[in-house]
C-alpha positions, 0 to 999 in steps of 0.5 A: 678624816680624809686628810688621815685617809690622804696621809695613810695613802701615802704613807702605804703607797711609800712603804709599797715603794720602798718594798719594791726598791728593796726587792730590786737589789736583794733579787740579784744578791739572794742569785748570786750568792746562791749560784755561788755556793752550789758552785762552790759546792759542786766544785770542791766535791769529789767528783768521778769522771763523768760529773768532772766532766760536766762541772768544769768552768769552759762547759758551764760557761757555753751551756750559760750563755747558749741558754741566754742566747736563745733567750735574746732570740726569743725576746728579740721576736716576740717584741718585734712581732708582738708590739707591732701587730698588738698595734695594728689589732687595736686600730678600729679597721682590724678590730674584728680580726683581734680574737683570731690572733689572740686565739692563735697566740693562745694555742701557742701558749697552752700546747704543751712547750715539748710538743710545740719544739718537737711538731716545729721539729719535725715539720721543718727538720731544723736542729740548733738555734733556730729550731728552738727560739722559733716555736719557743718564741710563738709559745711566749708571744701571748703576754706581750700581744694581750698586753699591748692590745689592752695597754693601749686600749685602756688609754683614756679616750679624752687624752686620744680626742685631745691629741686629734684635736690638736692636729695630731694624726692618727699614728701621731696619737698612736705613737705620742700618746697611746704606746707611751702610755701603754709601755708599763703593761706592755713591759710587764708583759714582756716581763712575762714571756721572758721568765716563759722563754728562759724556763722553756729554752731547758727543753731546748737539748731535744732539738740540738739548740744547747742550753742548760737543759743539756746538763739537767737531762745529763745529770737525771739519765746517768744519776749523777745529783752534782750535775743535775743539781749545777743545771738545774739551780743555773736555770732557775738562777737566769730565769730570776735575774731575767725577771729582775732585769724586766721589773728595772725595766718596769721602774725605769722605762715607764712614763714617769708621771705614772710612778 
């Protein structure tokens, strides 16, 4: 019996595998074949001025990119600070102080997108990039420091005395043996705060930092279905192949062992 058991496990787990590994091309390909289409459509329609001049290859292009722009920003901050300062929480000596940042970290995430962009707005007087990635970056950082903080706290404990009773100092086991183990929660989490970052950043145009959101806001305030269809679809499109790069990351940047 617990053979058949053994031998159905394994056979769950490699159809749950397969199903992942499949999962990984069609995401991309279901992309790009539906951004293509709506292109194709948006493109040969007949189009009246103001839509030709939102639909044009250079324009889709910019908007695209300063969207992904802000996205890297915004990444690039929330590693840099949610990685780092989810290690520092999780040492015995600053334990105490965890739940404040988690509580702030929290208030970032459930104060509404819009109203964090404007209040940074507002108190700083910034336009463009910066003050967009900025309160865009404090309203993702949430998965990736929880993760972090839980990843290395879920290590089990005989691994963390084995590595100190083999000399290992103590950033030695935080950096050999803890994060190691931590990298798959810790990248789900920034899996997470990725596919925040992309959805929000169309909320960007109020604060001048660009981006898609631009052509979605043009296409509902003058009516025209095209352009905001074209922006709309292009936004959701990146926010799809942002949470496909993460789960490549997930499959091949985690500990082996662990697959």
């Amino acid at each position: 019996m617990s053979s058949t058991t053994e031998i159905q496990g394994f056979s769950t787990e490699s159809g749950s595998r397969r199903a992942d590994r499949v999962r990984l091309f069609a995401q991309p390909a279901a992309v790009v074949v539906i951004v293509g289409l709506v292109l194709v459509w948006a493109f040969t329609r007949t189009n009246d001025s103001i839509e030709a001049e939102s639909i044009q290859a250079g324009v889709l292009l910019d908007k695209t990119w300063e969207h992904v722009l802000i996205t890297l920003v915004v990444a690039a901050i929330v590693v840099g600070i949610g990685v780092p300062l989810g290690m520092v929480l999780t040492r015995s000596w600053a334990r105490p102080v965890a739940p404040l940042f988690i509580g702030i970290a929290n208030i970032g995430q459930a104060a509404p997108a819009l109203g964090v962009l404007v209040l940074f707005f507002l108190w700083t007087e910034w336009d463009g990039l910066w003050a967009a990635a900025l309160p865009i970056a404090f309203y993702s950082l949430l998965p990736v420091l929880r993760n972090t903080i839980v990843g290395i706290q879920s290590v089990d404990p005989a691994l963390v005395d084995a590595g100190k009773g083999i000399g290992m100092s103590s950033s030695g086991v935080l950096f050999r043996i803890e994060v190691p183990l931590a990298i798959p929660l810790i990248l789900a989490g920034l899996r997470t705060s990725l596919v925040l970052a992309v959805g929000t950043a169309t909320l960007a145009f109020f604060v001048n930092g660009g981006g898609l959101g631009e052509l979605v806001d043009t296409g509902y305030k003058l009516n025209r279905v095209s352009v905001l269809v074209v922006g709309a679809v292009l936004a959701v499109g990146l926010a799809l192949l942002v949470d496909w790069v993460g789960a490549l990351l997930e499959e091949y940047l985690g500990p082996k062992g662990l697959s």
